[in-house]
N, C-alpha and C positions, 0 to 999 in steps of 0.2 A: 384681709389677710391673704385669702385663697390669688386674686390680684396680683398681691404683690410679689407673690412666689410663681405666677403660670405666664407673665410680661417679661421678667427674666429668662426663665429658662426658656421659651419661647426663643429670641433676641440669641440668646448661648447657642441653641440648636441649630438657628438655621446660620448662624456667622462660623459653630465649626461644621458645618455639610455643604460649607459656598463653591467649596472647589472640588466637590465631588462630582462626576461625568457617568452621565448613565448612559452609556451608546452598546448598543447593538453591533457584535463583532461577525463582521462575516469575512470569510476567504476572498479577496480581492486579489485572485491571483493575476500576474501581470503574465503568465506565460504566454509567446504566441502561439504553444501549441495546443492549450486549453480551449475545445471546443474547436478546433481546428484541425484536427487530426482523423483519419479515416482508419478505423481499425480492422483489423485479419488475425483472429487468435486461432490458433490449431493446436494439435497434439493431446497429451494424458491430461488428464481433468481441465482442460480448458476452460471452464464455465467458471471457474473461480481467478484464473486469471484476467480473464475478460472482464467480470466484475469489478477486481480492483483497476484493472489499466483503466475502464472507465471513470471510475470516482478520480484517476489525476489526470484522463487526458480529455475525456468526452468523447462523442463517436461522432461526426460528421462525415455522414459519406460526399461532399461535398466540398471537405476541407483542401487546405493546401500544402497538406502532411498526408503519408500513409505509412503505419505502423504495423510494420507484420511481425508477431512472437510466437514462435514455436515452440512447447512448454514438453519436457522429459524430465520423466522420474526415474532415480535410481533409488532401489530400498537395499540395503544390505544389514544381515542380522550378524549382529556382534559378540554377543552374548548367546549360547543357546546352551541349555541346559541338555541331558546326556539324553532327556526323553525327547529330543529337539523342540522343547518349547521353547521363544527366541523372548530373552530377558530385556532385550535392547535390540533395537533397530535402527541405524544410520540412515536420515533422506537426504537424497542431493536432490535440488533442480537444479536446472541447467533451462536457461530461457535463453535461446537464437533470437535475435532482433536485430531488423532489417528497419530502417528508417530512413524514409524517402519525401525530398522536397519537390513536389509535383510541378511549384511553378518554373525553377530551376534549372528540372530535371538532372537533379544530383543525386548523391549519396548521403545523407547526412553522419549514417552511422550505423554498420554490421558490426556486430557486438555480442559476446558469449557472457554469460552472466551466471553463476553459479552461488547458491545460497545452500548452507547445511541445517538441520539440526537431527536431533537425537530424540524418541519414544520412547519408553519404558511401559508398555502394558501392562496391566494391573493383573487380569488373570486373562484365561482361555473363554473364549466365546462368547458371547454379546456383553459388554458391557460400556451403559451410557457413559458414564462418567470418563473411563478412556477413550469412548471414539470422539466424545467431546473435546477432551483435552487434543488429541493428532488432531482433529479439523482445526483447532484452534492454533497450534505450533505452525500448520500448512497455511494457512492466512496468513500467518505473520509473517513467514518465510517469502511469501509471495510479496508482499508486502514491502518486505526488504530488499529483495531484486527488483523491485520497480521503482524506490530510490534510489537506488547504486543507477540504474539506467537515468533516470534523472541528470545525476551528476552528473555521469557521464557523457549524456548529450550538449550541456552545459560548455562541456572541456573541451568537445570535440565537433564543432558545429565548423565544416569545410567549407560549407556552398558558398559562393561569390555574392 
């Protein structure tokens, strides 16, 4: 009995799992400037722009790209209550990017790139949970200026 119920479903199992693919997904990025590029970050918190420009471009000082970004913050308070505690706060970056093909010797692309968002502070003075939440708004806004640069190198790629 046991038999003749564990040969079927057996038979069932593996004819409905025949076209399922178990692969292993990795970023096969085709860019040529992935691992190719030589980076220069400067300016207001640098260390977190650098971080991401590296996870999409790599750092090779040896490349046949150099990426120079200069990172400025504006904070303006929006909101502030009459004891000037500030209820909301506006950030702008603004990343200057200078993009140079070394074998060339061109320009590939000076470019100004502005990304916004908005804080809301929770209360006054140390609190995890809001400085978590702005470092985490500030990633992503970084984040998002270094796609729009993406693109934009895409569109605007001159050199001969």
């Amino acid at each position: 009995m046991i038999k003749n119920f564990f040969l079927p479903t057996l038979v069932l199992l593996l004819v409905s799992c025949a076209n399922i693919e178990f692969i292993l997904s990795e970023d096969n990025n085709d860019s040529p400037f992935k691992n190719n590029t030589n980076l220069m970050v400067k300016g207001h918190n640098s260390e977190k722009l650098k971080e991401k420009l590296f996870s999409f471009f790599g750092n090779n000082k040896k490349g046949d790209y150099i990426l120079i970004a200069n990172l400025s913050e504006t904070k303006k308070n929006r909101l502030v209550r009459k004891n000037q505690v500030a209820e909301k706060i506006d950030y702008e970056l603004t990343v200057d990017y200078d993009f140079f093909d070394k074998e060339n010797s061109c320009t590939i692309l000076n470019e100004k790139i502005i990304t916004k968002f908005s804080f809301v502070p929770k209360s006054f003075g140390y609190n995890f949970g809001a400085d978590r939440s702005l470092e985490e708004l500030y990633v992503r806004s970084i984040e998002k200026n270094i796609k729009k640069l993406i693109l934009t190198i895409d569109e605007k790629i001159n050199c001969p």
